[in-house]
Backbone as JSON Lines, residues from 0, in Angstrom:
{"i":0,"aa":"X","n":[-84.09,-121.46,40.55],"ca":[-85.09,-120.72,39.81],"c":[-86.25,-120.3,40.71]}
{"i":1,"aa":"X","n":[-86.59,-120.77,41.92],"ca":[-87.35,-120.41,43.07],"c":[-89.03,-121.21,41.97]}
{"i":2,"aa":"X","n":[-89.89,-120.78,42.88],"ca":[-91.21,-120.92,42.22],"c":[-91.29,-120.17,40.83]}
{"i":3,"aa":"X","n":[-92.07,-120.73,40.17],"ca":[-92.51,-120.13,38.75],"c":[-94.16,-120.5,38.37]}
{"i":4,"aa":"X","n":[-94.04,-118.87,37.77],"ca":[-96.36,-119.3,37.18],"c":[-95.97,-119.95,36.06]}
{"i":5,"aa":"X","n":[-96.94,-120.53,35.52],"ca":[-96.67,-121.35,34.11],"c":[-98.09,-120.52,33.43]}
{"i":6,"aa":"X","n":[-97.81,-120.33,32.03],"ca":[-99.08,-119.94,31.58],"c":[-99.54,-121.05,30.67]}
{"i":7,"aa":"X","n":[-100.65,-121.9,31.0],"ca":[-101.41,-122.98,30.62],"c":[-101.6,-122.44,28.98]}
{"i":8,"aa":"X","n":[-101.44,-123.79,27.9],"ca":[-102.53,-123.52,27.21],"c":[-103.39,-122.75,26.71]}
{"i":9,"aa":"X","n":[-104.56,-123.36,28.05],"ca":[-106.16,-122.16,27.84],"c":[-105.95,-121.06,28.15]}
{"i":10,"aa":"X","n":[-105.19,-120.68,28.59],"ca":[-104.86,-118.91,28.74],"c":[-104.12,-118.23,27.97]}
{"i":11,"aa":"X","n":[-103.26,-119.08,26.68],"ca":[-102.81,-118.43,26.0],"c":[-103.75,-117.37,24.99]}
{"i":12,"aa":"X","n":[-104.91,-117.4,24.5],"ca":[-105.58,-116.73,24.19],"c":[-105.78,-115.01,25.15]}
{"i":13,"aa":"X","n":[-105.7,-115.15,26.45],"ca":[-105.38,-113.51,26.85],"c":[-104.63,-112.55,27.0]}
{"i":14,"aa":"X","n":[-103.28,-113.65,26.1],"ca":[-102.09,-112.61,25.87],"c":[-102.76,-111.96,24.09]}
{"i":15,"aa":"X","n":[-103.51,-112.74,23.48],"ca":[-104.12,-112.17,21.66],"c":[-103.95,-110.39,22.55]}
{"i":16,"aa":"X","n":[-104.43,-110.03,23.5],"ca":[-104.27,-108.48,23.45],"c":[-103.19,-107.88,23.48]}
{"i":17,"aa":"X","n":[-103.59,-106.88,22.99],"ca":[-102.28,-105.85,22.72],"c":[-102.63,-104.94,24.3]}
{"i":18,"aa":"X","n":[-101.29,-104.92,25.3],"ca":[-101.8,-104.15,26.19],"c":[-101.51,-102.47,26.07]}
{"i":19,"aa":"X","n":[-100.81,-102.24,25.22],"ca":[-101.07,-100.68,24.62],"c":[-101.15,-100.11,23.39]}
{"i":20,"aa":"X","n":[-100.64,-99.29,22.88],"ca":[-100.71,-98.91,22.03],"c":[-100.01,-99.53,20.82]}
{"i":21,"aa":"X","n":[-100.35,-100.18,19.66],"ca":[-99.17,-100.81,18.85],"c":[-99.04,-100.18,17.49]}
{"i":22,"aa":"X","n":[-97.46,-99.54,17.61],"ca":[-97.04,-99.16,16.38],"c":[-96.29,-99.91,15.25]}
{"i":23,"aa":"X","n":[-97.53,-99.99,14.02],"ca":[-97.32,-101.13,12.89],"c":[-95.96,-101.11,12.21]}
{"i":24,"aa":"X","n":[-95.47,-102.18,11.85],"ca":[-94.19,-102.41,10.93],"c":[-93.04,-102.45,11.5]}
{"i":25,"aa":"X","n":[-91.83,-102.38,10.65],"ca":[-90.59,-102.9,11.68],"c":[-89.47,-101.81,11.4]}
{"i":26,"aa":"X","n":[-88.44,-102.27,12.15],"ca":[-87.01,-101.56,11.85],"c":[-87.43,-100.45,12.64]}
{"i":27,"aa":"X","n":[-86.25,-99.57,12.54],"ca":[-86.0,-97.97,12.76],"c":[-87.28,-97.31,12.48]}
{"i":28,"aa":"X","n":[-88.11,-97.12,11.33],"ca":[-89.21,-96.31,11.78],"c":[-90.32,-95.99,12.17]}
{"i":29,"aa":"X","n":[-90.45,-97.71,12.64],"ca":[-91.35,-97.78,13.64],"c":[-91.29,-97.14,14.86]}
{"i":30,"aa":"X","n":[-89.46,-97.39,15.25],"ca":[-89.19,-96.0,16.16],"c":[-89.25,-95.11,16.74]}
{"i":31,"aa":"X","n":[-88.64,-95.0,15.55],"ca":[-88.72,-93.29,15.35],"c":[-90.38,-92.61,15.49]}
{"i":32,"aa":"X","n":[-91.08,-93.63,15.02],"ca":[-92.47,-92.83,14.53],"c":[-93.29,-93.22,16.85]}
{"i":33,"aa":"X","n":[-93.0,-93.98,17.42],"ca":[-93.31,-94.02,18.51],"c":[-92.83,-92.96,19.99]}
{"i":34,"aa":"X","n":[-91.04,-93.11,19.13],"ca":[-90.04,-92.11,20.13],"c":[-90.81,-90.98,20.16]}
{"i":35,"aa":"X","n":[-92.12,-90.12,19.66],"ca":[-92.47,-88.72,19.62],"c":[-93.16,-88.99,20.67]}
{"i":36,"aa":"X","n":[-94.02,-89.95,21.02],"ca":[-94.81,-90.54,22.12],"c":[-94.52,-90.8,23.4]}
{"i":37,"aa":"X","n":[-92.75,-90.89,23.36],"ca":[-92.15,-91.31,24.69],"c":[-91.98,-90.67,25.41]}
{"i":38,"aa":"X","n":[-92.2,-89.15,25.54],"ca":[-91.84,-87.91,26.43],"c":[-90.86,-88.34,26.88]}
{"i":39,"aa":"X","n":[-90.71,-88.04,28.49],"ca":[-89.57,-88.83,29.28],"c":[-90.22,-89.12,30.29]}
{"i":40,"aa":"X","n":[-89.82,-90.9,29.75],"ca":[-90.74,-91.59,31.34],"c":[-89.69,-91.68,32.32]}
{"i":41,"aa":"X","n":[-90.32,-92.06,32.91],"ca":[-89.63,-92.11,34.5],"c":[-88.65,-93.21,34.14]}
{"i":42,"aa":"X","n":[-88.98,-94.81,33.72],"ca":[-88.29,-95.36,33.82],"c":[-88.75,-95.76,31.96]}
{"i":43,"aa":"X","n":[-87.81,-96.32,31.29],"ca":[-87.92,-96.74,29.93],"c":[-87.28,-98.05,29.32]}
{"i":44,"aa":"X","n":[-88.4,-99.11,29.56],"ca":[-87.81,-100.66,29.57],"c":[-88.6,-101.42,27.83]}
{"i":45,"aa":"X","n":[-87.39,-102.07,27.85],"ca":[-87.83,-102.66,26.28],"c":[-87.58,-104.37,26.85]}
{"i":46,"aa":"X","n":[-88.48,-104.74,26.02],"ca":[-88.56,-106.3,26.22],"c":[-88.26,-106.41,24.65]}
{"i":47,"aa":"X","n":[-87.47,-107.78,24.63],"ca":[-87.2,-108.29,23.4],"c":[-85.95,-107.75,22.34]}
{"i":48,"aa":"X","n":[-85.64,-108.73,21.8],"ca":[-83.74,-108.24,21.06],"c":[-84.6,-107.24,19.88]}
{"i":49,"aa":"X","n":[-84.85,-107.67,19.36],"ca":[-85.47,-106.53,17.99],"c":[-85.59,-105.33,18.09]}
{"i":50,"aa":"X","n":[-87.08,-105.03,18.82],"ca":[-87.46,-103.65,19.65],"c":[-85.95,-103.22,20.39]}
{"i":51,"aa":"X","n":[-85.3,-103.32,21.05],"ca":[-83.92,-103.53,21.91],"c":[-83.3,-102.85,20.64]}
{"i":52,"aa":"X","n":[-82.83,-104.0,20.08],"ca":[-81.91,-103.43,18.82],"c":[-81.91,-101.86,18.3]}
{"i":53,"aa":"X","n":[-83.3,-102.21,17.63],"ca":[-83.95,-100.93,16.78],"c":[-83.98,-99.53,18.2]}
{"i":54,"aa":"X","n":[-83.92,-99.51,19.16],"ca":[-83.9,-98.77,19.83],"c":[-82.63,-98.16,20.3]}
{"i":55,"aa":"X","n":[-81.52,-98.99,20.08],"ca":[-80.17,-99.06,20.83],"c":[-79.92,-98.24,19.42]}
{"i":56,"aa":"X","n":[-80.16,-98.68,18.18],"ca":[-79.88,-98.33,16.81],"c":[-79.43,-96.67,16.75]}
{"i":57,"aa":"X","n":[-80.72,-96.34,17.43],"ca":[-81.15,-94.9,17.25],"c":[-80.75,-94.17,18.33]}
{"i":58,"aa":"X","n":[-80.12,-94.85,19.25],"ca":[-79.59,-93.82,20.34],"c":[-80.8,-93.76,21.56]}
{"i":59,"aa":"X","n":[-81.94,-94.62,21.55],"ca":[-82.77,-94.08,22.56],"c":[-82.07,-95.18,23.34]}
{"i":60,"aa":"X","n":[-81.81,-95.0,24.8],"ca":[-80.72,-95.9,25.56],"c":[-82.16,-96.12,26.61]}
{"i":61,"aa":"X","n":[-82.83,-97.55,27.14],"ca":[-83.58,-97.47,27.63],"c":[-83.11,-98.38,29.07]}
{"i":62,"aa":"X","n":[-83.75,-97.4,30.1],"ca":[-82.66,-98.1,31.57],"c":[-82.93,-99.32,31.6]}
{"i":63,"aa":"X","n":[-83.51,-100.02,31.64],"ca":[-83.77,-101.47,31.28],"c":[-83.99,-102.37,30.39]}
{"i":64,"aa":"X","n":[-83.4,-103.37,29.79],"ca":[-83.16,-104.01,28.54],"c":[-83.42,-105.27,29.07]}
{"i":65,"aa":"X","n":[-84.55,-106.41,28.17],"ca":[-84.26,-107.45,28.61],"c":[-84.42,-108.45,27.12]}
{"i":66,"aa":"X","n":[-83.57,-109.2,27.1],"ca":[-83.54,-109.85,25.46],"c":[-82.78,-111.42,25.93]}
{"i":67,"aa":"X","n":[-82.92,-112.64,24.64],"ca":[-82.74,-113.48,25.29],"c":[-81.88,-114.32,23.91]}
{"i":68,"aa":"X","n":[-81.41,-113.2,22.99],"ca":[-81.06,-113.58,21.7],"c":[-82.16,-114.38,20.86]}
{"i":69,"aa":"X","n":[-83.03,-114.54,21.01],"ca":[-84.04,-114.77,19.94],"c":[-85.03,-114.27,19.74]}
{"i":70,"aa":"X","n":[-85.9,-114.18,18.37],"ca":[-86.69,-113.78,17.95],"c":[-88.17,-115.07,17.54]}
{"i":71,"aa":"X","n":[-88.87,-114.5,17.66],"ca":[-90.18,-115.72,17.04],"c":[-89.51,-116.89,17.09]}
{"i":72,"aa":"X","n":[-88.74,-117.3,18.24],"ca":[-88.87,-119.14,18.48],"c":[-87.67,-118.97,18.12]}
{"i":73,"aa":"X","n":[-86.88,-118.73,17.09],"ca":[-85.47,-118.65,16.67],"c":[-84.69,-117.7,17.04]}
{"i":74,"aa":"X","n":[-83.15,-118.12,16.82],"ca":[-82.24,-117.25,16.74],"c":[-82.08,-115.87,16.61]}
{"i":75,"aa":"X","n":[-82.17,-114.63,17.4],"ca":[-82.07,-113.84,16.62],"c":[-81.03,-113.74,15.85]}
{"i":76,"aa":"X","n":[-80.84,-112.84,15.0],"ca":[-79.31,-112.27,13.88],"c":[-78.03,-112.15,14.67]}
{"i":77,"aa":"X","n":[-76.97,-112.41,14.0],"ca":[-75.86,-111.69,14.8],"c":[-75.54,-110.35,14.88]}
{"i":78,"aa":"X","n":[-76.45,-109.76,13.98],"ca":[-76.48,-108.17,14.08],"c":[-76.87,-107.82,14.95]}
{"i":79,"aa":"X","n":[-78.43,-108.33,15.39],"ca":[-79.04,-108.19,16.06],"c":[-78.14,-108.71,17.75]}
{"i":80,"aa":"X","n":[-77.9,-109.68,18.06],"ca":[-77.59,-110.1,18.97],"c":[-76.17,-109.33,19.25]}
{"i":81,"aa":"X","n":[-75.55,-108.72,18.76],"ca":[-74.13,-107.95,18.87],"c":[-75.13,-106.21,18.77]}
{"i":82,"aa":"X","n":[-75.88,-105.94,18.37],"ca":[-76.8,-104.82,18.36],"c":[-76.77,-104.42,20.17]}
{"i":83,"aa":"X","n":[-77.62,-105.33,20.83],"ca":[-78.34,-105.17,22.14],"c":[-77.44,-105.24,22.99]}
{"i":84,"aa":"X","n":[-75.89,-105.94,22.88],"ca":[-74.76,-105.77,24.02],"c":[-74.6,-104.69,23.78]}
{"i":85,"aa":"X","n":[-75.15,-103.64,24.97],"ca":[-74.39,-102.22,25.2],"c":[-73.66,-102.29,26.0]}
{"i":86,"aa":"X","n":[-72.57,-101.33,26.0],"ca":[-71.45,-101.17,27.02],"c":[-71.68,-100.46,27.91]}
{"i":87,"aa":"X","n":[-72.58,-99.56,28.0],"ca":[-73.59,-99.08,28.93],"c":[-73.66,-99.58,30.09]}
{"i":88,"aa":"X","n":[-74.46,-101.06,30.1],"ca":[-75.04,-101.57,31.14],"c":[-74.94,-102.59,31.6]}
{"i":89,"aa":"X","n":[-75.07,-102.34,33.11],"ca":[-74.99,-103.78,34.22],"c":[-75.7,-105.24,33.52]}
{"i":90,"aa":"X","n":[-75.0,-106.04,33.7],"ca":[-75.57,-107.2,32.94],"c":[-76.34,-108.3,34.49]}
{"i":91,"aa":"X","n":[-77.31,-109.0,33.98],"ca":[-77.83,-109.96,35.25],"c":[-78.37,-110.96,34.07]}
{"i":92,"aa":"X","n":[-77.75,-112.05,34.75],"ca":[-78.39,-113.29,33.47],"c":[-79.2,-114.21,34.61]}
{"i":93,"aa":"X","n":[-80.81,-114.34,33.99],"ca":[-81.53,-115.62,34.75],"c":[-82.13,-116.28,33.68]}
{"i":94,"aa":"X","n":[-82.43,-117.59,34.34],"ca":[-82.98,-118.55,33.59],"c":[-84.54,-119.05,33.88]}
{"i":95,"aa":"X","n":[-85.08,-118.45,32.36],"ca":[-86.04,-118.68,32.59],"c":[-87.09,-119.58,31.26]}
{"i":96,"aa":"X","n":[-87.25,-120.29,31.8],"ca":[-88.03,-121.6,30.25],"c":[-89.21,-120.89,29.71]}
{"i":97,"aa":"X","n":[-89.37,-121.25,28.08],"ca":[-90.63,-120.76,27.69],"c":[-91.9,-121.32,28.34]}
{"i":98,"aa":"X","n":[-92.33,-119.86,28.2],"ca":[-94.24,-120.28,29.03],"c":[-94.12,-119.93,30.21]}
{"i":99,"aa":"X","n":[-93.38,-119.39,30.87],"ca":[-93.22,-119.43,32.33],"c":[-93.2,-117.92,32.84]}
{"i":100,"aa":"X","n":[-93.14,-117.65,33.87],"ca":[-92.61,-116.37,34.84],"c":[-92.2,-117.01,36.07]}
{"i":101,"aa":"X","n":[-90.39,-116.91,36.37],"ca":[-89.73,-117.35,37.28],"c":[-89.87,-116.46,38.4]}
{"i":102,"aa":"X","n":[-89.76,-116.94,39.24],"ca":[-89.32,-116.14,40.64],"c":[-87.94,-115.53,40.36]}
{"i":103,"aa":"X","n":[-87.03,-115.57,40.01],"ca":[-85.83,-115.45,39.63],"c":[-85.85,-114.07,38.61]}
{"i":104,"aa":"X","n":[-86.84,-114.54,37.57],"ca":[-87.26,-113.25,36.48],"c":[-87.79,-112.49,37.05]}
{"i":105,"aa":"X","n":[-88.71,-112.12,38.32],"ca":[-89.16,-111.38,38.66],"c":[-87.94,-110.39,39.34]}
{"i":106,"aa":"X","n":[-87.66,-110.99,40.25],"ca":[-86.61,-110.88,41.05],"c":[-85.94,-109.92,40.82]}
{"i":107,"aa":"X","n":[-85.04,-110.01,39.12],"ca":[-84.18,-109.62,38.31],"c":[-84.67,-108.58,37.66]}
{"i":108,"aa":"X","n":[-85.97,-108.08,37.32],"ca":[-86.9,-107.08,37.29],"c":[-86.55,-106.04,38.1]}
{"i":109,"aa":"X","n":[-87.29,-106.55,39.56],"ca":[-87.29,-106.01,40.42],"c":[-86.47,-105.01,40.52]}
{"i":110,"aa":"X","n":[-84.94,-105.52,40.57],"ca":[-83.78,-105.09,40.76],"c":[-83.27,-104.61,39.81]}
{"i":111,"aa":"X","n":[-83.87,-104.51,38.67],"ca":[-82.97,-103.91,37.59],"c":[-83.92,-102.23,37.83]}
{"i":112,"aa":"X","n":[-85.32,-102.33,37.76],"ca":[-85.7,-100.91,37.85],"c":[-86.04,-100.52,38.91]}
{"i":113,"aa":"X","n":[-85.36,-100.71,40.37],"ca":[-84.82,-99.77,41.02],"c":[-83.73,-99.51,41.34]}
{"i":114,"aa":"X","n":[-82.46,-100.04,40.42],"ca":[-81.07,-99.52,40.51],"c":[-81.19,-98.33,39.65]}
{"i":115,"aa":"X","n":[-80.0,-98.02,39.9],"ca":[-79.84,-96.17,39.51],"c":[-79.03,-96.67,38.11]}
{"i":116,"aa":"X","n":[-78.21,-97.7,37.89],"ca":[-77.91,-97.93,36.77],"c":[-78.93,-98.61,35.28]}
{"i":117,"aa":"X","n":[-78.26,-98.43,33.97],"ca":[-79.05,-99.06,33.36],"c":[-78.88,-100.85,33.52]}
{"i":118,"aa":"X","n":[-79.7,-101.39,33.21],"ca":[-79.72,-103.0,33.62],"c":[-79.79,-103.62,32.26]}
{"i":119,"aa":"X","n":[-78.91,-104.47,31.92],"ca":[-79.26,-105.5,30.68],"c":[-79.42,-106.8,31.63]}
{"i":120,"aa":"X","n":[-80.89,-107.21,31.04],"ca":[-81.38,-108.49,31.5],"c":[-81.02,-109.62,30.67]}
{"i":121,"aa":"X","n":[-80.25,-110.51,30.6],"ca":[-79.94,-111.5,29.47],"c":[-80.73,-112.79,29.72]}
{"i":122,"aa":"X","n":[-81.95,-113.53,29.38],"ca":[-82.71,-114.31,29.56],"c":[-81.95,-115.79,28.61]}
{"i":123,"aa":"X","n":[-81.8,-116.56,29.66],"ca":[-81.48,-117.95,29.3],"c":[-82.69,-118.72,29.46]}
{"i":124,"aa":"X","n":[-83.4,-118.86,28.26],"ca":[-84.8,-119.46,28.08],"c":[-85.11,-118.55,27.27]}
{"i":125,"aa":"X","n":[-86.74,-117.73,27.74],"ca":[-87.24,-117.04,26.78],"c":[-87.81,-115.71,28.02]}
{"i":126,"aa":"X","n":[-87.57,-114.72,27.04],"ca":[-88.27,-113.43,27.7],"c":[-89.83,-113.22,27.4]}
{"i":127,"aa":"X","n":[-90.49,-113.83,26.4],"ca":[-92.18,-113.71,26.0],"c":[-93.06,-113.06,26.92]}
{"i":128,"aa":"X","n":[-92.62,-113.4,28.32],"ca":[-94.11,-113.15,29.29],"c":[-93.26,-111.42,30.4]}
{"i":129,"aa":"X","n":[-92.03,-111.39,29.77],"ca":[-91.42,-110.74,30.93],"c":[-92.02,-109.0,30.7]}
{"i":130,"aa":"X","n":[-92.45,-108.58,30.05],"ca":[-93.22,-107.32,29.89],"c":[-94.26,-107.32,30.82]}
{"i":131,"aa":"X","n":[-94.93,-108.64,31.52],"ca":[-95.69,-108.97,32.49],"c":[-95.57,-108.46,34.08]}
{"i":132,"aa":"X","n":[-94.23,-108.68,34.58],"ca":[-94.19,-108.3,35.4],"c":[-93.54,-106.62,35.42]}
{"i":133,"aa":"X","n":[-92.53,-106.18,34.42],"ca":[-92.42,-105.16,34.09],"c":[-93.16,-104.08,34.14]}
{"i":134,"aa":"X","n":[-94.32,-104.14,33.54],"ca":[-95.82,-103.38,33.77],"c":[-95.89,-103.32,35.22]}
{"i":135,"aa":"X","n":[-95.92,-104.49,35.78],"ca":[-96.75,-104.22,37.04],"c":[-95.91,-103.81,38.11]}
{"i":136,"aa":"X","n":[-94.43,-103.67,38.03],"ca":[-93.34,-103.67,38.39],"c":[-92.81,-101.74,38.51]}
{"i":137,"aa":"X","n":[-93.29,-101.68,37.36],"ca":[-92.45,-100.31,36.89],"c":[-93.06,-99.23,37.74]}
{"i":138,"aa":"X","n":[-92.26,-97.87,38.26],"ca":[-93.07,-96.95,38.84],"c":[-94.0,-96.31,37.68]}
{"i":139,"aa":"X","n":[-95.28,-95.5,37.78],"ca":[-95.71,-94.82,37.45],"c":[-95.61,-93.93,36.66]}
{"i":140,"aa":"X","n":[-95.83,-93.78,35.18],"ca":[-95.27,-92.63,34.28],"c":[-93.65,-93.14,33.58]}
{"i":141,"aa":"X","n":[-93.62,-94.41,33.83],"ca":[-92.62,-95.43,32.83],"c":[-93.47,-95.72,31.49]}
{"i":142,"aa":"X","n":[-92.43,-96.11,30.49],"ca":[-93.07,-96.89,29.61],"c":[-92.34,-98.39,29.41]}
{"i":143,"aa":"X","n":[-93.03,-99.58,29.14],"ca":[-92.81,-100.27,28.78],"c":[-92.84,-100.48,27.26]}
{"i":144,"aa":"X","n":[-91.72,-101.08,26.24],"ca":[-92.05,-101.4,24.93],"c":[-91.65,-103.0,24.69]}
{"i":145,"aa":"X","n":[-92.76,-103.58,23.89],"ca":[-92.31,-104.86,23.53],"c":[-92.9,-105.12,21.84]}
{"i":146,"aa":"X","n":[-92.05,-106.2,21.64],"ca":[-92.39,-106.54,20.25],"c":[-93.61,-107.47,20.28]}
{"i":147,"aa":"X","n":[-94.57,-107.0,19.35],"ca":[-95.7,-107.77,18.57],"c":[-95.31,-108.52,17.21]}
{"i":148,"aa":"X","n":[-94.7,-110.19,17.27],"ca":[-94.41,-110.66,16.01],"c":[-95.57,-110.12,15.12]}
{"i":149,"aa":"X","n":[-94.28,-110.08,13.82],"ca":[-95.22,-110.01,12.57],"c":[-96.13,-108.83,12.69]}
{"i":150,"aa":"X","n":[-96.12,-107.52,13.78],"ca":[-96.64,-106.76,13.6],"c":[-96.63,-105.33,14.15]}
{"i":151,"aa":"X","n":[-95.53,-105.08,15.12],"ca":[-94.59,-104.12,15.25],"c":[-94.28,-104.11,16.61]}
{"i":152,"aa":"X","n":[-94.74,-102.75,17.1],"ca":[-94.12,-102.42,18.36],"c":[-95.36,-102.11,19.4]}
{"i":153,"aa":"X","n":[-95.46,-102.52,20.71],"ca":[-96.42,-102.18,21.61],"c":[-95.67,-101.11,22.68]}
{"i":154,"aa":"X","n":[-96.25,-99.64,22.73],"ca":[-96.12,-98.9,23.93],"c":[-96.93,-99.09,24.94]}
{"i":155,"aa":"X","n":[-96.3,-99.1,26.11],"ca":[-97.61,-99.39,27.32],"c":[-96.94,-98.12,28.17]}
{"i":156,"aa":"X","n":[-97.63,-97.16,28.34],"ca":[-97.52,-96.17,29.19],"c":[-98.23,-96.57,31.1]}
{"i":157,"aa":"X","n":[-97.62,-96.62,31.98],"ca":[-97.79,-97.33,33.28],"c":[-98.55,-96.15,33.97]}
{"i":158,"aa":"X","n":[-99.83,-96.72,34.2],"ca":[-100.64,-95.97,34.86],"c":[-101.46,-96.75,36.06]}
{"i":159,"aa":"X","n":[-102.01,-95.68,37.25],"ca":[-102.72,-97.17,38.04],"c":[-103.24,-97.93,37.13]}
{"i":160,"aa":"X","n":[-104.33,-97.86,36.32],"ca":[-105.28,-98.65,35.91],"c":[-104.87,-99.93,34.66]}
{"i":161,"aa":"X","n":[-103.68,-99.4,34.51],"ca":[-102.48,-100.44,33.82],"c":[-102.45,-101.43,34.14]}
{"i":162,"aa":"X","n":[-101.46,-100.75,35.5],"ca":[-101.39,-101.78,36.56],"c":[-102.41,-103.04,37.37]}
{"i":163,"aa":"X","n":[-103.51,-102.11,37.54],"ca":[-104.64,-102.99,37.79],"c":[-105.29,-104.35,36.43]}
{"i":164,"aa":"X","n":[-105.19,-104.01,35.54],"ca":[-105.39,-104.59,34.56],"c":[-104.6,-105.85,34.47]}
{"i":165,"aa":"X","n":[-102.96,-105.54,34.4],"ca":[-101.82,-106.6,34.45],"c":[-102.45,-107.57,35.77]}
{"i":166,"aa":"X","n":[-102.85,-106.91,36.6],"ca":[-102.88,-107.82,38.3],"c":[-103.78,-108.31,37.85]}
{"i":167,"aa":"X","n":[-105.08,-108.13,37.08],"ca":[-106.22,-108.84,36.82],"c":[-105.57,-110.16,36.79]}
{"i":168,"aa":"X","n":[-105.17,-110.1,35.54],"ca":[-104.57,-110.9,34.31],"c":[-103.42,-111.91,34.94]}
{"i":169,"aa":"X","n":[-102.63,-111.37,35.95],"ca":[-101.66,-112.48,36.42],"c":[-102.7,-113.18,37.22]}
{"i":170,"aa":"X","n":[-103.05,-112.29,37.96],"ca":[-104.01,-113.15,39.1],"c":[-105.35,-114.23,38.62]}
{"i":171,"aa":"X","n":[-105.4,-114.04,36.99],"ca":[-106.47,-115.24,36.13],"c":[-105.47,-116.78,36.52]}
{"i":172,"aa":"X","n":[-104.24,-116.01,36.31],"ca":[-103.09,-117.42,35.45],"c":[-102.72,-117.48,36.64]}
{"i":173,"aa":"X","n":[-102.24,-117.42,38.18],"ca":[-102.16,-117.7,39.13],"c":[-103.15,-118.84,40.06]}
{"i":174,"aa":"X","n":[-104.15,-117.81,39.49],"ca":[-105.54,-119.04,40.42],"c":[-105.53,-120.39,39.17]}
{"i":175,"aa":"X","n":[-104.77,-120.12,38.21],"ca":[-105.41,-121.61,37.65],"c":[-104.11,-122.35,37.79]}
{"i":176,"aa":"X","n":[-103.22,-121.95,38.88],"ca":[-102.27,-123.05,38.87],"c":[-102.6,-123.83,39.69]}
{"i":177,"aa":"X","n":[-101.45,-125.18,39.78],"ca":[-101.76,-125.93,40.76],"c":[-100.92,-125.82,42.14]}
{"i":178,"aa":"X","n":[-100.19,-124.97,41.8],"ca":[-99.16,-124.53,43.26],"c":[-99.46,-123.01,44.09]}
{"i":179,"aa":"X","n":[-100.76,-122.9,43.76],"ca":[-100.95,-121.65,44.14],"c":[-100.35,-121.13,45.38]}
{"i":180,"aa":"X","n":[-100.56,-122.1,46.53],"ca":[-100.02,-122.04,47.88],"c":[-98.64,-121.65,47.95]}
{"i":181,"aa":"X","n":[-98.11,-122.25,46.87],"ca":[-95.99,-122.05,46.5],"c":[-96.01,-120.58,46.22]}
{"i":182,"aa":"X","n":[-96.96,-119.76,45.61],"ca":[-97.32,-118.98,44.58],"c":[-96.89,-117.43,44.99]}
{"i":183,"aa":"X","n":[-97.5,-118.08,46.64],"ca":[-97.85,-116.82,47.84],"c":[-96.8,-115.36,47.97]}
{"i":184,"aa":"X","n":[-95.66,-116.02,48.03],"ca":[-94.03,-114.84,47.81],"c":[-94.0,-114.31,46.23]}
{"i":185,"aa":"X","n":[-94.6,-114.81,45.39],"ca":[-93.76,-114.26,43.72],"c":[-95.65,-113.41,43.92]}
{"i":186,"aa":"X","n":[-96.67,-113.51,44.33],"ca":[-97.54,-112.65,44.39],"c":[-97.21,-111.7,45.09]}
{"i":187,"aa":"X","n":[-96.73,-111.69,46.44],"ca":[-96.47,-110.48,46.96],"c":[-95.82,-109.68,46.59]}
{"i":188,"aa":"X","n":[-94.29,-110.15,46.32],"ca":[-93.45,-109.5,45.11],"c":[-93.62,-108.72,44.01]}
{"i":189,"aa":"X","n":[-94.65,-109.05,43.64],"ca":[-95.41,-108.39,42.35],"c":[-96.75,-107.41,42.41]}
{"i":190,"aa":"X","n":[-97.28,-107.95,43.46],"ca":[-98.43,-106.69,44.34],"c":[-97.53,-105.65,44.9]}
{"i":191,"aa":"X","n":[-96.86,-106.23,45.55],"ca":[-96.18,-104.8,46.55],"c":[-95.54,-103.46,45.21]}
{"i":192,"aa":"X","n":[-95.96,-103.77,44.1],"ca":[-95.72,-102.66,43.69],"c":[-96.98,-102.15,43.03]}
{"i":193,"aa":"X","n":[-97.9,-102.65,43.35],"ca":[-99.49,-101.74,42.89],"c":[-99.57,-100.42,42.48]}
{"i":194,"aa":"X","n":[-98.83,-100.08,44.46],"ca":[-98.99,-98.28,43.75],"c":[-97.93,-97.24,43.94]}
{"i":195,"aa":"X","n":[-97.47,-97.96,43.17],"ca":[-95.64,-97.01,43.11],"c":[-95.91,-96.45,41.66]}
């Protein structure tokens, strides 16, 4: 699993933000009502089986998929979980525990949005924080989408100042680890894409 950040506790309070835009309610027309918003990004990554689902539903095929079969702590559906296997795409399975960002998850990021194929990320653990490096990851004029339990869908359109924002924010939960020194490679990894 290489090094991993852990997000403490006391920092769970700076994920309460929504980092873009969030479109209320669920299913298909939440969608639909966001897809007018999506122009065509460069790159188009969904975090989470639901959002995933509801997207695969409708035909928007997004080059990067990352889902981990569950929803809010549980299981997702078998609809759902037979929904998000597309036949589409390259599969990469890592393991990654709740609360965390692996070196491994990054990694698998990395490599999924700069292959030319689409990438299904299959998360053994939990995907929660992986829109994290995604953001900071993605080239320029991508969108990222992830699910807001209990309250719909978040677009994050990738811009420098996005980006800068996400780096804030890892770099809060970085300095408050205790392995910071271990830390040094999964930071670079994740800077070296500042300004792509």
């Amino acid at each position: 699993m290489g090094s991993q950040i852990v997000l403490y506790e006391e920092l769970r309070p700076l994920f309460n933000k929504i980092f873009g835009v969030l479109y209320t309610g669920n299913g298909d027309d939440t969608i639909r009502e966001l897809s007018s918003d999506l122009e065509s990004p460069t790159k188009l990554i969904s975090v989470g089986d639901v959002t995933t689902f509801h997207l695969l539903n409708l035909n928007i095929i997004p080059d990067v998929l990352i889902v981990d079969d569950r929803t809010k702590r549980g299981p997702a559906s078998d609809r759902v979980v037979v929904g998000t296997k597309h036949k589409g795409f390259t599969e990469i399975f890592v393991d990654n525990p709740a609360g965390v960002i692996t070196e491994d998850l990054i990694d698998a990021v990395d490599n999924a949005i700069s292959s030319d194929e689409n990438v299904r990320i299959f998360v053994r653990g939990e995907e929660d924080l992986a829109a994290l490096p995604a953001i900071l990851m993605a080239p320029q004029g991508s969108v990222v989408l992830y699910g807001q339990p209990d309250q719909g869908v978040v677009l994050v359109k990738i811009t420098q100042s996005k980006k800068e924002e996400i780096r804030d924010l890892l770099s809060k939960i970085i300095g408050a680890q205790d392995n910071k020194e271990e830390l040094r490679t999964i930071w670079r990894k994740l800077d070296g894409h500042q300004n792509h």
